[in-house]
DRENRODREN-168065 format. One record per residue (C-alpha): residue number from 1; residue in three letters; z, y, x. Coordinates in pm, 1 decimal. Last residue first. Example, Ala and Ser with C-alpha at 12.3 -4.5 7.8 and 13.67 -1.06 7.14 Angstrom:
(atom 2,'SER',(714.0,-106.0,1367.0));
(atom 1,'ALA',(780.0,-450.0,1230.0));
***
This chain:
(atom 174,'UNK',(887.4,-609.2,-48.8));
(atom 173,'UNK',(611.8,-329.5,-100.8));
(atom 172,'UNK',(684.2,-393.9,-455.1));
(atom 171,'UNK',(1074.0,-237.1,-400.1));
(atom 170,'UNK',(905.5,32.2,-234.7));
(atom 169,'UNK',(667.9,128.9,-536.6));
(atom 168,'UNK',(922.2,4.9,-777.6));
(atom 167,'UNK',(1210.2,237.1,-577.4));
(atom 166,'UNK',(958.9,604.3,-624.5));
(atom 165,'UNK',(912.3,527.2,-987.8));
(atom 164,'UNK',(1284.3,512.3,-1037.2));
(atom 163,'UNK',(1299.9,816.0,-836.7));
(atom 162,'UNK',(1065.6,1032.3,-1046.5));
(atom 161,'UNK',(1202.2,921.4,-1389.7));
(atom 160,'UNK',(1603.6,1034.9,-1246.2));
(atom 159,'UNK',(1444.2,1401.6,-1188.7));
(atom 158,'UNK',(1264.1,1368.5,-1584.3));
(atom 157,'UNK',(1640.4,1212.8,-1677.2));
(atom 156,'UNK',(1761.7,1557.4,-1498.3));
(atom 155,'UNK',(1586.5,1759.5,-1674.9));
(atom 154,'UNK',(1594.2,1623.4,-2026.4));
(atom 153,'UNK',(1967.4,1632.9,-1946.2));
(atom 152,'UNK',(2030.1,1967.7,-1858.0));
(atom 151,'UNK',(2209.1,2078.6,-2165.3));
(atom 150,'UNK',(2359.4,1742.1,-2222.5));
(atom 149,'UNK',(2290.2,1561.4,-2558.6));
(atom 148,'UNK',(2182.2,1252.6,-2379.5));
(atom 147,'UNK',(2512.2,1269.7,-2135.8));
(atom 146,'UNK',(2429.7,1242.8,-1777.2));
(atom 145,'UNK',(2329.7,1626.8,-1697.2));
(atom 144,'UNK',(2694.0,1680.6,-1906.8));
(atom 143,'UNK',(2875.0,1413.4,-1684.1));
(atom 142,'UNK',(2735.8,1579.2,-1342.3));
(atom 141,'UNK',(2817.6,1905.1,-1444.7));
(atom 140,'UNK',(2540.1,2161.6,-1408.1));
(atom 139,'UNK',(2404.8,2425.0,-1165.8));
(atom 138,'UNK',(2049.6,2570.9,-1196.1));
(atom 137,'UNK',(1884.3,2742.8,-915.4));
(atom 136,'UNK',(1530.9,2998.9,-859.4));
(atom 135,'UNK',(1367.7,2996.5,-568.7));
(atom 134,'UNK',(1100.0,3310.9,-592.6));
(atom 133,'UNK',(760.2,3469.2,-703.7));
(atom 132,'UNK',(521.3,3117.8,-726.3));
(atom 131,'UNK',(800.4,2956.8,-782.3));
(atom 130,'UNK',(1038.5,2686.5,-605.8));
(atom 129,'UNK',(1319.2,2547.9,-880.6));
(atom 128,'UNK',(1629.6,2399.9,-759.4));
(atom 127,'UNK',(1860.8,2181.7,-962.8));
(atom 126,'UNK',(2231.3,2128.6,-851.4));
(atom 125,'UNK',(2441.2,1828.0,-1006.6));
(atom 124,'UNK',(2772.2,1857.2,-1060.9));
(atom 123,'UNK',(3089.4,1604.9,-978.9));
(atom 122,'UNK',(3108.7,1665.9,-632.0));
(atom 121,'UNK',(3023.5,1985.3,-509.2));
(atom 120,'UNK',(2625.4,2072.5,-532.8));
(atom 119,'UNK',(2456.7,2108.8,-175.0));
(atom 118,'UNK',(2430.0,2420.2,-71.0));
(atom 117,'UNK',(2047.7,2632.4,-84.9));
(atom 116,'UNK',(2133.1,2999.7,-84.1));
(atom 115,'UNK',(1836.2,3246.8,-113.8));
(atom 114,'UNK',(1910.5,3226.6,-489.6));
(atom 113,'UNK',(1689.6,3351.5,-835.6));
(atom 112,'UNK',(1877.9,3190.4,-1107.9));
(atom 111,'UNK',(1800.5,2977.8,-1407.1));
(atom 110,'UNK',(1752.9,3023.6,-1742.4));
(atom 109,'UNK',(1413.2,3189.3,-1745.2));
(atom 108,'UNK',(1277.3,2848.0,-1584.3));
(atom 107,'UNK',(1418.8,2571.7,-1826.3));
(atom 106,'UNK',(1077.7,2457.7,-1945.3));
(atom 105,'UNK',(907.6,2485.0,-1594.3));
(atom 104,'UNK',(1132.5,2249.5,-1502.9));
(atom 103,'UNK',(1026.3,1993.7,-1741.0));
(atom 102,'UNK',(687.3,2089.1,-1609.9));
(atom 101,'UNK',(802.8,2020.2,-1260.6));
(atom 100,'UNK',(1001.2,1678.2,-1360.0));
(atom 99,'UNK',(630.4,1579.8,-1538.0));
(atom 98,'UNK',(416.9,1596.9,-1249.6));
(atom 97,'UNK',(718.2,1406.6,-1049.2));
(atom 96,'UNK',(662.5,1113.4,-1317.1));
(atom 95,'UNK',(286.0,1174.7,-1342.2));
(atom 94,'UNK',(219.4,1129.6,-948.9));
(atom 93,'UNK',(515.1,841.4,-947.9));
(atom 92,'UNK',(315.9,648.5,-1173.9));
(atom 91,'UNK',(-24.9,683.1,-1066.4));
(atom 90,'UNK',(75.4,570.4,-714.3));
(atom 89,'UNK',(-83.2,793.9,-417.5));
(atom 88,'UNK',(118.0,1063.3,-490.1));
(atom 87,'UNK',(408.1,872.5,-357.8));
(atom 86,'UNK',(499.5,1035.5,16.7));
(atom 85,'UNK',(845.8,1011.6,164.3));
(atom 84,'UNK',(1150.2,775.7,99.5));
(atom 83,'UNK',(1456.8,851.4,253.8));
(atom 82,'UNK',(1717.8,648.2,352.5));
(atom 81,'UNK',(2036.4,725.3,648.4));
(atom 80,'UNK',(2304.9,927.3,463.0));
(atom 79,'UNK',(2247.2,1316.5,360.9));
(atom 78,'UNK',(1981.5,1141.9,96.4));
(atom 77,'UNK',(1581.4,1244.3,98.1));
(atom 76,'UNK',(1400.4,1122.9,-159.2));
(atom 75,'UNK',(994.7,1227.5,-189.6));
(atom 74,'UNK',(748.5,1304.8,-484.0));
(atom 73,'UNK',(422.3,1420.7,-446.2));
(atom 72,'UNK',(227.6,1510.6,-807.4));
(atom 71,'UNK',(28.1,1811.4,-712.2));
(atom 70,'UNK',(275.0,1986.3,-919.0));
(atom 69,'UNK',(573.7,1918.2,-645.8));
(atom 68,'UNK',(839.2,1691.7,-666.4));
(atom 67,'UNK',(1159.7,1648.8,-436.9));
(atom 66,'UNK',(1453.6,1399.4,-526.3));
(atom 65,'UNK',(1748.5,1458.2,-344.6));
(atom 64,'UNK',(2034.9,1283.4,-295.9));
(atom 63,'UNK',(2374.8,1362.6,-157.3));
(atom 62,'UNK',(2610.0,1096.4,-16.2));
(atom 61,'UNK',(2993.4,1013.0,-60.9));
(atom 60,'UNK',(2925.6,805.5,-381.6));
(atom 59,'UNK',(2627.9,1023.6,-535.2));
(atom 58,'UNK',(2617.2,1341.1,-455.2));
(atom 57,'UNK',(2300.4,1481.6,-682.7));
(atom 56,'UNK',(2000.4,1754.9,-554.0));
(atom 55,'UNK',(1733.7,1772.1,-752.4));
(atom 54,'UNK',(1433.2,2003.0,-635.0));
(atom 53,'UNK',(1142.8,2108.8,-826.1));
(atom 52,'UNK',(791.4,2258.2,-713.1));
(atom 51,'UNK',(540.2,2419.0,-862.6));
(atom 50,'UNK',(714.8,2664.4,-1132.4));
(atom 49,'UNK',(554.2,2988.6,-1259.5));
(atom 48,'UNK',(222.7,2894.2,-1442.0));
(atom 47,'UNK',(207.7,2528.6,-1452.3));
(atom 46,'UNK',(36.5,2413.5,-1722.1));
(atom 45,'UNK',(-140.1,2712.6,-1787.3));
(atom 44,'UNK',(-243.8,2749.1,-1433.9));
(atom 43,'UNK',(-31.1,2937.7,-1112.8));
(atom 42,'UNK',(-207.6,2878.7,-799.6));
(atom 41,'UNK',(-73.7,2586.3,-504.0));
(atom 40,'UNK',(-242.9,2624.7,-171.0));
(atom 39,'UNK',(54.6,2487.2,11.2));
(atom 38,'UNK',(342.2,2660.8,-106.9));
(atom 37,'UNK',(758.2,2622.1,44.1));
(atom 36,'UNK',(885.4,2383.7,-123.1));
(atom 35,'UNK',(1289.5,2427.8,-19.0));
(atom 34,'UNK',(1357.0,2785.0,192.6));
(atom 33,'UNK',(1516.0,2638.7,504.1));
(atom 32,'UNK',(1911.1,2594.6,528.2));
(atom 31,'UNK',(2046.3,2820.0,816.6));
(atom 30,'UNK',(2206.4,2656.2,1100.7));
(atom 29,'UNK',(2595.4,2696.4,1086.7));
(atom 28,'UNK',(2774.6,2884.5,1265.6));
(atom 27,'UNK',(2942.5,2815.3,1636.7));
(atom 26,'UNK',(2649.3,2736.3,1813.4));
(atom 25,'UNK',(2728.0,2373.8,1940.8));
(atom 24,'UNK',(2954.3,2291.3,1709.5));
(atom 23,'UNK',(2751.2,2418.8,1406.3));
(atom 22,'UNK',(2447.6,2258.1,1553.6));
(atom 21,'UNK',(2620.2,1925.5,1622.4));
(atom 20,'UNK',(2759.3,1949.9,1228.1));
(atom 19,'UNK',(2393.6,2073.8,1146.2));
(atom 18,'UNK',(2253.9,1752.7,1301.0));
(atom 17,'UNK',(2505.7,1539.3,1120.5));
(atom 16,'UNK',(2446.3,1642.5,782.2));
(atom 15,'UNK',(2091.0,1612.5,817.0));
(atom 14,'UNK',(2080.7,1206.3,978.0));
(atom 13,'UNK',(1940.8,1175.6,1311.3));
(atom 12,'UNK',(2300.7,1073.4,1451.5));
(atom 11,'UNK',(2336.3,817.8,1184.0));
(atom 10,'UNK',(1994.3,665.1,1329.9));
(atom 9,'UNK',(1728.9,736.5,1095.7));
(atom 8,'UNK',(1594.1,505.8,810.9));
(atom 7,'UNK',(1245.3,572.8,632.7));
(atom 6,'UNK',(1084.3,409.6,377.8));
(atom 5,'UNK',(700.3,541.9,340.2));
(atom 4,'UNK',(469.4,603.0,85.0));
(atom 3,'UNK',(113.7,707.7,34.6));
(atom 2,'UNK',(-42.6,371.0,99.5));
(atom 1,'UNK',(0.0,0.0,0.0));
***
């Protein structure tokens, strides 16, 4: 198969622990690039102010974070050792992460324009949305984006859609 790859790195490789040894080394921490940043994307009527949507969710200890773009890429990243990279070459995890950005697009005018990118604490989950103008954030509690009634929770099923489509590609590369 092609247009995916599992990746582990070395504990020492992972992101938490290179800012820790740039934060020690340095004395303040590194600054946290600007998520998405465009690559030839233009506003359409499907898509006319968000192109890119970031999920970020602690999970046991680790944060995850699922990355889609309106092209249809899709990627994990976790502040432990896994990652999985690529997936717009799989129909399914093209219209999964196509469909997380125009869910996002959906919530835009409630969310925030930020230049901050943390991590959610535990127990919320942390949505980011790259524009065409600006990054924009929305914060929720975990058990809310969980709950079927939840505020957030067509968002963050459509962010959950995108990484279950992500694991059957790798899991059928087994």
């Amino acid at each position: 198969m092609r247009g995916i790859a599992c990746t582990r790195a070395p504990w020492s490789l992972s992101a938490s622990s290179t800012a820790d040894a740039t934060t020690a080394a340095t004395g303040s921490e590194p600054d946290s690039p600007t998520p998405l940043t465009p690559s030839g994307f233009k506003p359409t009527t499907e898509y006319p102010r968000v192109f890119g949507v970031v999920m970020d969710w602690p999970i046991d200890g680790t944060t995850a974070t699922i990355v889609s773009a309106l092209d249809g890429s899709a990627s994990l990243y976790t502040t432990g050792t896994f990652g999985i990279i690529g997936g717009s070459g799989h129909e399914s995890v093209r219209m999964a992460a196509q469909r997380f950005v125009r869910t996002a697009e959906a919530h835009h005018d409630e969310a925030l324009r930020t230049r901050a990118y943390p991590y959610p604490a535990k127990g919320k989950v942390r949505f980011y949305f790259r524009t065409f103008q600006d990054v924009r954030v929305i914060e929720t509690d975990a058990a809310s984006a969980y709950s079927p009634s939840g505020r957030y929770s067509g968002l963050f099923r459509a962010g959950q859609a995108v990484l279950t489509e992500l694991r059957k590609v790798v899991e059928a590369r087994r």
